[in-house]
C-alpha positions as CSV (number, residue, x, y, z in Angstrom):
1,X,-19.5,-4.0,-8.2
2,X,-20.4,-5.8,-11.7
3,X,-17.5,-4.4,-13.4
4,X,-17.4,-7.9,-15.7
5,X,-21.1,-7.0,-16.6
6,X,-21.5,-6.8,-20.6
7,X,-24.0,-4.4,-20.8
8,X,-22.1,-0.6,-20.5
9,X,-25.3,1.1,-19.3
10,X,-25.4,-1.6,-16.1
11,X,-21.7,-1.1,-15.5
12,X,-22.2,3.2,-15.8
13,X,-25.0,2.4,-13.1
14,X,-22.8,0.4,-11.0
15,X,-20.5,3.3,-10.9
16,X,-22.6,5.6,-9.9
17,X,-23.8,3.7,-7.0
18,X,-20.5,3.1,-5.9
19,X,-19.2,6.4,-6.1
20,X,-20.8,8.5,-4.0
21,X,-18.2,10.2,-1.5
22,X,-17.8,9.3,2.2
23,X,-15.3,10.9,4.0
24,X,-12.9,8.0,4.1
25,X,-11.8,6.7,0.7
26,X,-11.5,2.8,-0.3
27,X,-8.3,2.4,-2.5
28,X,-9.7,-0.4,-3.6
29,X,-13.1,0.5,-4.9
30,X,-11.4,3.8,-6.9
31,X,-8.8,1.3,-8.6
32,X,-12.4,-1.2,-9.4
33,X,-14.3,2.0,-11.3
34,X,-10.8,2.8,-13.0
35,X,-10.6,-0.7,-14.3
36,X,-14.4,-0.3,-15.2
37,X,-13.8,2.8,-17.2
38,X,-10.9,1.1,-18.8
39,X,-13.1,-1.6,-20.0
40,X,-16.1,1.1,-21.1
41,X,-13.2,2.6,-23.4
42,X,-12.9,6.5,-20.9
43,X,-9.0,6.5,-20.8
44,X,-9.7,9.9,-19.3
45,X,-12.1,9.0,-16.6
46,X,-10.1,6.2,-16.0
47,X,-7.1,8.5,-15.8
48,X,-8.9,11.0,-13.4
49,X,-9.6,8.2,-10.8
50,X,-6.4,7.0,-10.7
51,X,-5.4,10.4,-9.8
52,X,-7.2,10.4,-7.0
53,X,-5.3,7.6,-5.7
54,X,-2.1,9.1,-6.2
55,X,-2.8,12.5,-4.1
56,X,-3.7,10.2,-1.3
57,X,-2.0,10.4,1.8
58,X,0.1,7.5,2.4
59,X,-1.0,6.1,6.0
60,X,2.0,3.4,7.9
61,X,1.4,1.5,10.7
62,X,4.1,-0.3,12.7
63,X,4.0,-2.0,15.2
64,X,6.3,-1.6,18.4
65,X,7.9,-4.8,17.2
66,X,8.7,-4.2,13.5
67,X,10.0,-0.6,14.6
68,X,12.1,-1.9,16.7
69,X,13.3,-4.6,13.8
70,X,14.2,-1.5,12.0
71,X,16.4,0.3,14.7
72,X,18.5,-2.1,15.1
73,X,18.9,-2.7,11.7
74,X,20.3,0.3,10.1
C-alpha cells in the first residue's frame, strides 16, 4: 500500500484496491487505510475502520507449554 504517496487521488486508489472484503480480515492492513485516511484529513473514515478492529474477535493461541507456565503459576 502507497500510503506515503503525495498525491491523495493515488492514495484513495490504493484504498480501494486494498479494501475489498475476504472473509478473513488483516488487522494490519485495516490499521494501514486508517493511517491513510488520517493523513487524507477523514477523521471519520479513519474513525469507522478503526472500529472495525475493535469488534474483532480476539483469537489466543497457547501452546501446551506456556499453558502449563500459567497453571502453575497462579
Amino acid at each position: 500500500m502507497a500510503v506515503a504517496a503525495q498525491d491523495p487521488s493515488q492514495q484513495q486508489q490504493q484504498q480501494g484496491a486494498n479494501g475489498g472484503g475476504g472473509g478473513r480480515e488483516n488487522v494490519g492492513a485495516i490499521l494501514g487505510i486508517a493511517t491513510a485516511y488520517q493523513l487524507l484529513k477523514q477523521t471519520p473514515r479513519a474513525r469507522n475502520q478503526l472500529k472495525r478492529v475493535g469488534i474483532m474477535p480476539l483469537l489466543i493461541k497457547f501452546v501446551t507449554a506456556d499453558v502449563t507456565l500459567l497453571s502453575c503459576c497462579c
